[in-house]
N, C-alpha and C positions, 0 to 999 in steps of 0.2 A: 448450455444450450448449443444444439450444432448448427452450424451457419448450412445454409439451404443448399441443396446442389450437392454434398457433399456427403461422402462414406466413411466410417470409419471404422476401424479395426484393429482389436488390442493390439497392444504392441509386443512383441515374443521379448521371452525374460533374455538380456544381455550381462556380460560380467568385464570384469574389467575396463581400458580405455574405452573399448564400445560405451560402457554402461554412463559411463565419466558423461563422453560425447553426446549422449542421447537424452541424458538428465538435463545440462546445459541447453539446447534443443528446447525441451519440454518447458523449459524455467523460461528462454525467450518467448517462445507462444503464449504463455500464459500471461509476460509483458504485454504483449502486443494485445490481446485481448482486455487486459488493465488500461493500457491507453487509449483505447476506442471509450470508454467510461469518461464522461462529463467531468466529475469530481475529480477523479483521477488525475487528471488533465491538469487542474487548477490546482490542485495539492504538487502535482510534479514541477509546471510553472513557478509557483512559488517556492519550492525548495532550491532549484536554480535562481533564482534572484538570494534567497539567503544565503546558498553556498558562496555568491561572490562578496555578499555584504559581510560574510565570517571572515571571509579572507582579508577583509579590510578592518575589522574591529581590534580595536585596541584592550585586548584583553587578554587573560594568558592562555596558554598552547591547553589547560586542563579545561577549561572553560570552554573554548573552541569545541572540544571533544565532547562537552558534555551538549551543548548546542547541535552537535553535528550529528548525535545518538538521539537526540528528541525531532530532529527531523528528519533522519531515516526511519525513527520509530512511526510517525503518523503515516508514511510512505508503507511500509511494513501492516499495520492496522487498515489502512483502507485496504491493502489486495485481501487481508485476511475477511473483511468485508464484503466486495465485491466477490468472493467464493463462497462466503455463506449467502448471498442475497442469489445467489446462480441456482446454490444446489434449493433455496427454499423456493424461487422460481419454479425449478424442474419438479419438485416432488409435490406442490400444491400453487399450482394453477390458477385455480379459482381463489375468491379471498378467503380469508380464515384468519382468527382472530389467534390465534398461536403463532400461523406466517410472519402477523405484524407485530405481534412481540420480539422473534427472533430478529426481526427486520432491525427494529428500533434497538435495539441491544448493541449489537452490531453497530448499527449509527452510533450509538452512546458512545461506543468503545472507541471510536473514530475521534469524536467531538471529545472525548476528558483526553486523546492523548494531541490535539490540537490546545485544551486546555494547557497541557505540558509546558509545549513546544513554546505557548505565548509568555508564560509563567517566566522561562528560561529565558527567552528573549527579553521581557522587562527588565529582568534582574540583570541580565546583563549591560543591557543603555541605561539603566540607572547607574551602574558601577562606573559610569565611564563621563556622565553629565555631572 
């Protein structure tokens, strides 16, 4: 969706460093539009409090890593949500009973990889209680 007031216009094809420089660019906007998102907000909150709780758990360095991939990964699935729920936004408006399937899919996809993330963290504080 474009924010109001504002134009916009493809962007002409770049190659090399340009191209590097402008991806980077395009990948922060698309942050910044990720964290105007509610959820988003609260999944990013929370992976800053785990990253520092990883840092303190007593577990080993593969372990860490695998903890540290199931909460990049929920990070990872909400933007991939937050882009489907935009573009089913823009292409139907009104409600429709497909929108809210893809809607709720998407949510799913969000919710079993938080399912993960909890999975891992149990198994972790149990290894360690």
């Amino acid at each position: 969706m474009k924010p109001s007031g504002k134009t916009y216009r493809r962007p002409r094809n770049r190659s090399g460093p340009a191209r590097l420089w402008f991806s980077f660019l395009y990948s922060v906007s698309g942050l910044r539009f990720a964290v105007a998102e509610t959820a988003f907000q609260l999944e990013l909150a929370t992976y800053g409090v785990l990253l520092v709780a990883l840092y303190f758990l007593p577990v080993s360095v593969v372990f860490k890593c695998v903890l540290l991939f199931a909460n990049t990964l929920v990070l990872i699935i909400e933007l991939a949500n937050t882009g489907l729920e935009t573009i089913v936004d823009m292409v139907s408006p009104q409600y429709d009973i497909n929108a809210k399937k893809v809607k709720d899919i998407g949510s799913a996809a969000v919710f079993v990889s938080l399912l993960l993330a909890l999975a891992l963290w149990g198994s972790a504080l149990a290894t360690i209680l």
